[in-house]
C-alpha positions in Angstrom: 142.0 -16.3 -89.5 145.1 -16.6 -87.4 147.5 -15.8 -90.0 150.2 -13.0 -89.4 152.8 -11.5 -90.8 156.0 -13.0 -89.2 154.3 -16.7 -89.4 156.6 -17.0 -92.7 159.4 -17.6 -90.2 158.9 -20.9 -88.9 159.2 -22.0 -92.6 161.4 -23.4 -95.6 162.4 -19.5 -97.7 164.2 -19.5 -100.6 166.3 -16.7 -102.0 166.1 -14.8 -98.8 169.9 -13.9 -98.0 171.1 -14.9 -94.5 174.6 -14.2 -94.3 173.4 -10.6 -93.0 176.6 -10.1 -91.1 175.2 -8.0 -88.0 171.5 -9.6 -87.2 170.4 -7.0 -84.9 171.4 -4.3 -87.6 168.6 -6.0 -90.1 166.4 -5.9 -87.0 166.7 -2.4 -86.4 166.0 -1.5 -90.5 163.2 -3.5 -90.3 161.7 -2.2 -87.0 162.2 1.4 -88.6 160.4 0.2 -91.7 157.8 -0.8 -89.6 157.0 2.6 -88.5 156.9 4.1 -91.4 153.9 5.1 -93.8 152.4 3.0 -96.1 153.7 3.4 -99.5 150.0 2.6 -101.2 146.7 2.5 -99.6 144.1 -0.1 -99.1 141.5 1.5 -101.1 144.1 1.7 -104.2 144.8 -2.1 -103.7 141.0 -2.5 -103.9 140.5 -0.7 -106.9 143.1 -2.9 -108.7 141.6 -6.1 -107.3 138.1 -4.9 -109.1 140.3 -4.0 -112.6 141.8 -7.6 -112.5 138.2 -9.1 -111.7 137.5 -7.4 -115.2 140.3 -8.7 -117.1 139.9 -12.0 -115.6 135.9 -11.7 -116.5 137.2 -11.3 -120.2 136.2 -7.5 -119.7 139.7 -5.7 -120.0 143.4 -7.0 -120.9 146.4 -6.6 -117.9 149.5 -4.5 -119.4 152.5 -5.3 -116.5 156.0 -4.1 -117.7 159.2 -2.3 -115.8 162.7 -2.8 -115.0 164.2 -6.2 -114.8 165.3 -5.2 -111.0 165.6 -1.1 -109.9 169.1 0.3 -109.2 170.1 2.9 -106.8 172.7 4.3 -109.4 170.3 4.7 -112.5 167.0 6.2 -110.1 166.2 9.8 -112.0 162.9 11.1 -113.1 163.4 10.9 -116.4 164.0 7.0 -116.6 160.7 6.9 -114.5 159.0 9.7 -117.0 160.0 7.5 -119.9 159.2 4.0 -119.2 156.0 5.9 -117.3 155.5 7.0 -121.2 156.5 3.5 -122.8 153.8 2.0 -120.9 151.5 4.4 -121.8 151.5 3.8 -125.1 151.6 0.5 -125.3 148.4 0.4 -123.5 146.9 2.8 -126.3 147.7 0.3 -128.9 146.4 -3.0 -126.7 143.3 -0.5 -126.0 142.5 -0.7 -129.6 143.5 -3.8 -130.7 141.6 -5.5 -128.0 138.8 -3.1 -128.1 139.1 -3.6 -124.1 140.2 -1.2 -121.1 143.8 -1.9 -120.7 144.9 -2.4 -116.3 148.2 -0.3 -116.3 150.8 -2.6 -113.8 153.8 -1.2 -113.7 157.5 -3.2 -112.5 158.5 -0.1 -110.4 158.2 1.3 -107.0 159.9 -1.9 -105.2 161.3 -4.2 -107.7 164.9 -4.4 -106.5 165.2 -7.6 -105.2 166.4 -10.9 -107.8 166.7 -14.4 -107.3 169.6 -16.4 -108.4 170.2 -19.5 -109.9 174.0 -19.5 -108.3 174.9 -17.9 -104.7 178.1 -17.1 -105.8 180.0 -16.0 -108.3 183.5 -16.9 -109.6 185.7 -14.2 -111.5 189.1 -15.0 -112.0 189.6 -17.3 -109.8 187.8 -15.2 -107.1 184.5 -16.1 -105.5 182.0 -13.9 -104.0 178.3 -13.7 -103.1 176.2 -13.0 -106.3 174.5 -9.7 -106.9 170.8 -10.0 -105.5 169.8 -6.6 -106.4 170.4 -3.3 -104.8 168.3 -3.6 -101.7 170.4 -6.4 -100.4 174.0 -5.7 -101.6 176.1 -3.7 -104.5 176.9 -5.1 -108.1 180.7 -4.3 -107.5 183.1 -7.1 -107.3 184.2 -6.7 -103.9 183.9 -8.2 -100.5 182.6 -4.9 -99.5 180.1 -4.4 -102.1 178.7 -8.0 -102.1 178.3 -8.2 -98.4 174.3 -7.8 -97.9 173.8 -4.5 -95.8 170.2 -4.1 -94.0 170.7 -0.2 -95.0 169.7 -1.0 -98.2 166.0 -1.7 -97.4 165.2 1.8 -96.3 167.0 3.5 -99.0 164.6 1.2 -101.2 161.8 2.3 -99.5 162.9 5.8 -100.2 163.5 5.3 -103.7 159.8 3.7 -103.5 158.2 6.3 -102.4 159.5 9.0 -104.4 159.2 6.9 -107.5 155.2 6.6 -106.6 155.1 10.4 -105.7 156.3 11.3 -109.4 154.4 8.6 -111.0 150.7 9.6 -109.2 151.7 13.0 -110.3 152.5 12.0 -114.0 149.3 9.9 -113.9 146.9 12.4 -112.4 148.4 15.7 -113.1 147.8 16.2 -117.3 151.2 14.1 -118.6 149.0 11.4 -118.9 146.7 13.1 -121.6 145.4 10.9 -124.2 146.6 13.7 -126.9 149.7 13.4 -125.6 150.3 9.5 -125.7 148.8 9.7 -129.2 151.3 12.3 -130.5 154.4 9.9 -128.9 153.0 6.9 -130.8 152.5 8.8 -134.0 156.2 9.9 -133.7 157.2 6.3 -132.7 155.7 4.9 -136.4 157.0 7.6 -138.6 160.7 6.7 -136.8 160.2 2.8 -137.1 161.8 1.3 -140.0 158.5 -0.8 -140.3 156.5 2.0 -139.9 154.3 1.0 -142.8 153.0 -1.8 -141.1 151.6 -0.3 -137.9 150.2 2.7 -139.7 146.5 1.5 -140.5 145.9 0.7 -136.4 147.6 4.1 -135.5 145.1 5.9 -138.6 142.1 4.5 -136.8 143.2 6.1 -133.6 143.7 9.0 -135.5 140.5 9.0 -136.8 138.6 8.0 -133.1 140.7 10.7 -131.8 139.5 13.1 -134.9 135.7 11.6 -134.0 135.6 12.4 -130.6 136.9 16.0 -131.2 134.1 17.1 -132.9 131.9 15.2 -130.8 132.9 17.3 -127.8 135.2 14.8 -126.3 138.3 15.9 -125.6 140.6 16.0 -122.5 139.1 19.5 -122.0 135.5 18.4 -121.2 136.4 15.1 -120.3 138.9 14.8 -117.0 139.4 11.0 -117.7 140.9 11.6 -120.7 143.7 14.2 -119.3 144.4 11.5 -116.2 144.7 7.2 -115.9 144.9 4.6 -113.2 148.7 3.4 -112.6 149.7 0.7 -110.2 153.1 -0.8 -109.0 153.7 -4.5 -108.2 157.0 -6.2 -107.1 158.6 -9.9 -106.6 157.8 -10.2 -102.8 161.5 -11.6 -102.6 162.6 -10.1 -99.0 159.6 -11.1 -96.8 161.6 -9.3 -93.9 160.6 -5.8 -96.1 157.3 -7.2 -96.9 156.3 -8.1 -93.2 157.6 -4.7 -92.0 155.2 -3.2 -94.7 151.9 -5.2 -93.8 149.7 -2.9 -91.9 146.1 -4.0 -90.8 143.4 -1.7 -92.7 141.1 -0.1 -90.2 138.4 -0.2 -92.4 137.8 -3.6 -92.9 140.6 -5.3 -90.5 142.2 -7.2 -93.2 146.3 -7.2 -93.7 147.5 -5.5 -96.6 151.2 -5.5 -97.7 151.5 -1.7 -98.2 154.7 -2.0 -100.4 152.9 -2.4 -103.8 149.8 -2.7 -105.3 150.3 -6.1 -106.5 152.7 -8.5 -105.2 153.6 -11.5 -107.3 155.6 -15.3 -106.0 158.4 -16.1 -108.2 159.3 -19.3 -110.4 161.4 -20.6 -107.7 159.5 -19.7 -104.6 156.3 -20.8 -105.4 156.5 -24.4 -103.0 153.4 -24.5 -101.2 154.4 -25.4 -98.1 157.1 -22.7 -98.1 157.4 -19.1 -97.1 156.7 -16.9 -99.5 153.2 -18.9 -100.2 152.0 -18.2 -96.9 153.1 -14.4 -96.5 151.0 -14.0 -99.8 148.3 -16.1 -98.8 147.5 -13.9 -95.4 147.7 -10.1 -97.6 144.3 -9.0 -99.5 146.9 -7.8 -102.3 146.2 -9.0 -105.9 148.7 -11.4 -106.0 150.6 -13.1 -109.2 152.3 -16.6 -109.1 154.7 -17.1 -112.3 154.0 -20.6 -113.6 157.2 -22.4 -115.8 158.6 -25.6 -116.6 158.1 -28.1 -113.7 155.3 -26.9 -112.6 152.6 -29.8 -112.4 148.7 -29.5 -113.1 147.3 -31.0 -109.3 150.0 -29.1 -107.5 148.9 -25.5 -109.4 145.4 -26.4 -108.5 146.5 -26.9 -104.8 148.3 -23.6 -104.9 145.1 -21.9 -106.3 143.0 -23.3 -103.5 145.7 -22.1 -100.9 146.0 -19.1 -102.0 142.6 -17.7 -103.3 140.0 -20.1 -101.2 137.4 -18.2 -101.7 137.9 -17.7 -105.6 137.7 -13.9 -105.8 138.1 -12.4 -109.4 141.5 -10.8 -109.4 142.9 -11.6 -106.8 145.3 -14.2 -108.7 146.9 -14.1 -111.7 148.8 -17.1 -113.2 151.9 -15.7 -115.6 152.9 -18.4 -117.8 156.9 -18.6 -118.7 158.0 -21.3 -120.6 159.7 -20.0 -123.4 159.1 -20.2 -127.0 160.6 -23.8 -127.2 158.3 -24.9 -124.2 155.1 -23.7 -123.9 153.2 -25.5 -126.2 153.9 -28.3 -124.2 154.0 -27.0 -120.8 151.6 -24.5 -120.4 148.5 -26.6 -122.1 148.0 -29.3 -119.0 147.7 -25.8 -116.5 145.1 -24.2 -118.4 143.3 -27.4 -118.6 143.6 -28.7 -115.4 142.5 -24.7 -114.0 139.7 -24.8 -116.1 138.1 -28.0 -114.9 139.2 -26.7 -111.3 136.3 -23.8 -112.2 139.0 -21.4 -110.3 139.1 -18.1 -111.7 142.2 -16.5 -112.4 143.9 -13.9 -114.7 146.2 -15.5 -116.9 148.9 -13.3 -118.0 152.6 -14.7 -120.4 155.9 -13.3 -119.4 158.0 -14.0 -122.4 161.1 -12.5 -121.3 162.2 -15.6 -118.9 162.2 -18.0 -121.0 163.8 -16.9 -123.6 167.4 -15.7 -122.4 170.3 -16.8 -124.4 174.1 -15.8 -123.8 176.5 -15.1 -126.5 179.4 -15.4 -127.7 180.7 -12.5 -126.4 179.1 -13.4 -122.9 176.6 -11.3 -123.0 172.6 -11.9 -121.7 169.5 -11.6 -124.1 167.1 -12.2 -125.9 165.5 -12.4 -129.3 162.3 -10.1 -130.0 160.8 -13.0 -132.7 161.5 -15.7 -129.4 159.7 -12.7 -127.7 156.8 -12.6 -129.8 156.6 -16.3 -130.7 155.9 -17.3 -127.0 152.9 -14.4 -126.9 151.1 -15.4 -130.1 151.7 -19.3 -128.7 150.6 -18.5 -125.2 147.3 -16.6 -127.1 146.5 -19.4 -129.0 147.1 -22.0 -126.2 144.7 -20.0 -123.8 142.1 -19.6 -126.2 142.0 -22.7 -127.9 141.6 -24.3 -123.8 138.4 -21.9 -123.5 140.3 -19.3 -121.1 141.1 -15.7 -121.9 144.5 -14.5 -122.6 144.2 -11.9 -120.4 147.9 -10.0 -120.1 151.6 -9.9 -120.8 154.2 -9.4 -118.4 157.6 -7.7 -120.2 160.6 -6.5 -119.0 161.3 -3.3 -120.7 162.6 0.1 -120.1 162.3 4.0 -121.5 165.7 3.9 -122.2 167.2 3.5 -125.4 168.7 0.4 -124.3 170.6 -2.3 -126.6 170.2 -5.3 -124.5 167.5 -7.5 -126.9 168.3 -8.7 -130.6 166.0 -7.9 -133.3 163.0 -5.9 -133.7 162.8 -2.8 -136.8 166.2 -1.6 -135.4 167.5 -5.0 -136.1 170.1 -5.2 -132.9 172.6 -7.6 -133.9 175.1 -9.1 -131.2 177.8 -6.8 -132.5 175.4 -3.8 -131.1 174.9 -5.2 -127.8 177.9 -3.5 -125.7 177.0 0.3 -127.5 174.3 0.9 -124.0 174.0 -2.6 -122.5 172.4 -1.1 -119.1 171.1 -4.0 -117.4 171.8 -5.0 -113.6 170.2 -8.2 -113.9 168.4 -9.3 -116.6 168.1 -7.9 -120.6 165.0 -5.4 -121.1 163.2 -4.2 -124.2 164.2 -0.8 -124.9 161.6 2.2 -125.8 161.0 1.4 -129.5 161.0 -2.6 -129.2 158.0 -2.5 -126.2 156.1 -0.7 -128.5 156.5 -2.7 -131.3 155.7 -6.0 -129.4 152.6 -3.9 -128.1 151.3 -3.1 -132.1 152.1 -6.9 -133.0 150.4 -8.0 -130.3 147.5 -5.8 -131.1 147.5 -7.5 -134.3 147.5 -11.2 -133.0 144.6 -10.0 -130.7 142.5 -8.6 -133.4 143.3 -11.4 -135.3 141.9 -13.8 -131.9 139.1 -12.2 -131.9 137.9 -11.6 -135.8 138.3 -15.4 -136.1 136.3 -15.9 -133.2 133.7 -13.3 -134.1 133.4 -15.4 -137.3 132.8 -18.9 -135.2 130.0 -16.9 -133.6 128.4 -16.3 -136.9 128.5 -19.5 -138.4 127.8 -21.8 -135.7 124.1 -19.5 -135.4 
């Protein structure tokens, strides 16, 4: 192969910023970069490759959720410890609704960088550069702040790594125990105002829980169940960070981007004759493509072939984001045409994208029943074209955020502004995430009982 790195600069890239005011400044960050240590490792990236070839088997189901885009400002352990937690839990409740190993991805360790639909942005008659996440410029409306500073890529490596230091440490050190994340759910549906509904899945882990108690299984004589696997995955936005963080594994000589885990191509980056298609085609990374409106059935195929030619499981997944108005229409011709391609992917629904509304009072979001309409859509779709539905892709945070409408704490628009937190894009607080994760545990069970019943009949 005679890929490398830096070949993505003889080509078209979008959403790469390139009014970087001193040139050999970004040089010199990314030359630093360059000499730095990896921030995963090539067996880890591995290991996550084989999990995905599970889910995409039908095997196991892909949980990916984080922050819309890392700040600087808001980086503490405890935002880390409680969307670390959030995730944790959701994956409990997926665990026993699809009676499946759940792949823990998290949106963290790297996701700083956001595309924009506008370049600028006009305030009063002023117009400056528009905020592109805190690893190229600041969110402050200045000249100053908007200006994109090459600085900013090692502090995000920084932040990076000692994000993935707490979070191997919370995964492997006993804050991971499967007590633990059973006690924060419990708490979670005697809080919820619907409650009653999600308590007959959360008895029947209490009762497995109770079972495997007196059957000697506990976190005690069991490691496993006092530790879990954890990965990281990021847009790969900036290639210049992304090249400076490819590193050639002297095991088997392949090129691994050592920034994440799992890299994915955005919406509006995804040409294949572009950039950001051939970085990611060169790295042995899982790798994600999101897949919206647009997006046509031969040229997804085309991408596929590009970018996995030699169709290894996991190593693509295809997040569908439509929207709950769109994807009934949209997404249908992709699974189709992918199925009679025979190309094996992981096919995953981010139903945060296309479902962003603005208000009256100016302010992003969006609805938890748009939320969850897209996800039981995107299920049905999937299964009904003889894929799996393999994963969701959310947008959500720890915090007790008030940033999406709906859900048992029935956020109107009036309770928007009390913590509207966001740098970018509206998130799912705490207590919403893990209501999406029992409804979806529901539609799953639901999926599969009805399928289970085909089986029967039909011998």
């Amino acid at each position: 192969m005679t890929w490398t790195p830096s070949d993505w600069r003889k080509l078209p890239a979008k959403h790469i910023p390139e009014d970087y005011p001193d040139a050999a400044a970004l040089e010199a960050a990314e030359a630093r970069l360059k000499g730095y240590p990896p921030l995963v490792y090539a067996g880890e990236v591995r290991r996550l490759k084989s999990r995905l070839g599970d889910v995409a088997a039908g095997n196991a189901f892909l949980l990916q959720g984080g922050d819309c885009a890392e700040s600087f400002k808001e980086f503490h352990p405890d935002n880390i410890r409680d969307t670390f937690r959030v995730i944790l839990q959701m994956a409990v409740v997926l665990t026993f609704g699809a009676a499946k190993p759940v792949v823990k991805v998290g949106r963290i360790a790297g996701q700083f960088g956001k595309p924009r639909s506008s370049p600028v942005e006009e305030i009063d008659g002023v117009e400056l550069p528009s905020y592109r996440g805190d690893n190229i410029n600041g969110m402050g409306f200045t000249p100053e702040e908007r200006m994109p500073d090459p600085n900013r890529l090692v502090q995000a490596y920084s932040q990076s790594a000692s994000t993935l230091n707490l979070l191997r440490t919370y995964s492997q050190g006993g804050y991971a125990n499967l007590a633990n994340v059973h006690r924060w759910m419990q708490g979670f549906v005697e809080r919820s105002p619907q409650g009653a509904r999600y308590e007959k899945l959360a008895e029947q882990i209490t009762k497995s829980m109770e079972f495997m108690a007196a059957c000697g299984v506990s976190p005690a004589t069991v490691p496993q169940l006092a530790q879990t696997e954890f990965y990281t995955s990021h847009e790969a936005l900036l290639l210049g960070y992304e090249e400076a963080m490819a590193r050639v594994d002297s095991r088997t000589g392949d090129w691994y981007d050592t920034s994440a885990h799992m890299l994915w191509i955005g919406h509006r980056t995804r040409q294949l004759d572009h950039a950001h298609v051939n970085f990611l085609s060169g790295v042995k990374n899982p790798i994600g493509m999101k897949c919206g409106p647009g997006l046509k059935p031969d040229e997804l195929v085309s991408i596929i072939e590009h970018l996995n030619p030699e169709d290894e499981p996991g190593r693509l997944t295809l997040i569908a984001r439509f929207g709950a108005e769109g994807v009934a229409e949209g997404l249908p011709p992709l699974v189709r045409a992918v199925q009679k391609s025979g190309r094996t992917v992981v096919w995953s629904c981010d139903p945060m994208h296309g479902n962003t509304l603005k208000t009256g009072t100016g302010y992003k979001t969006r609805p938890l029943d748009r939320i969850l309409s897209e996800v039981k859509q995107f299920i049905d779709i999937v299964s009904a074209e003889g894929a799996y539905p393999g994963g969701v892709h959310v947008e959500m945070t720890g915090q007790n955020v008030t940033e999406c409408l709906g859900g048992a704490q029935a956020i109107s628009e009036e309770d928007l502004s009390s913590r509207y937190h966001t740098h970018c894009d509206p998130r799912l607080n705490g207590e919403q995430a893990l209501e999406l994760a029992f409804l979806l545990a529901e539609k799953i069970e639901a999926v599969a009982s009805a399928a289970g019943t085909l089986q029967r009949q039909a011998s």
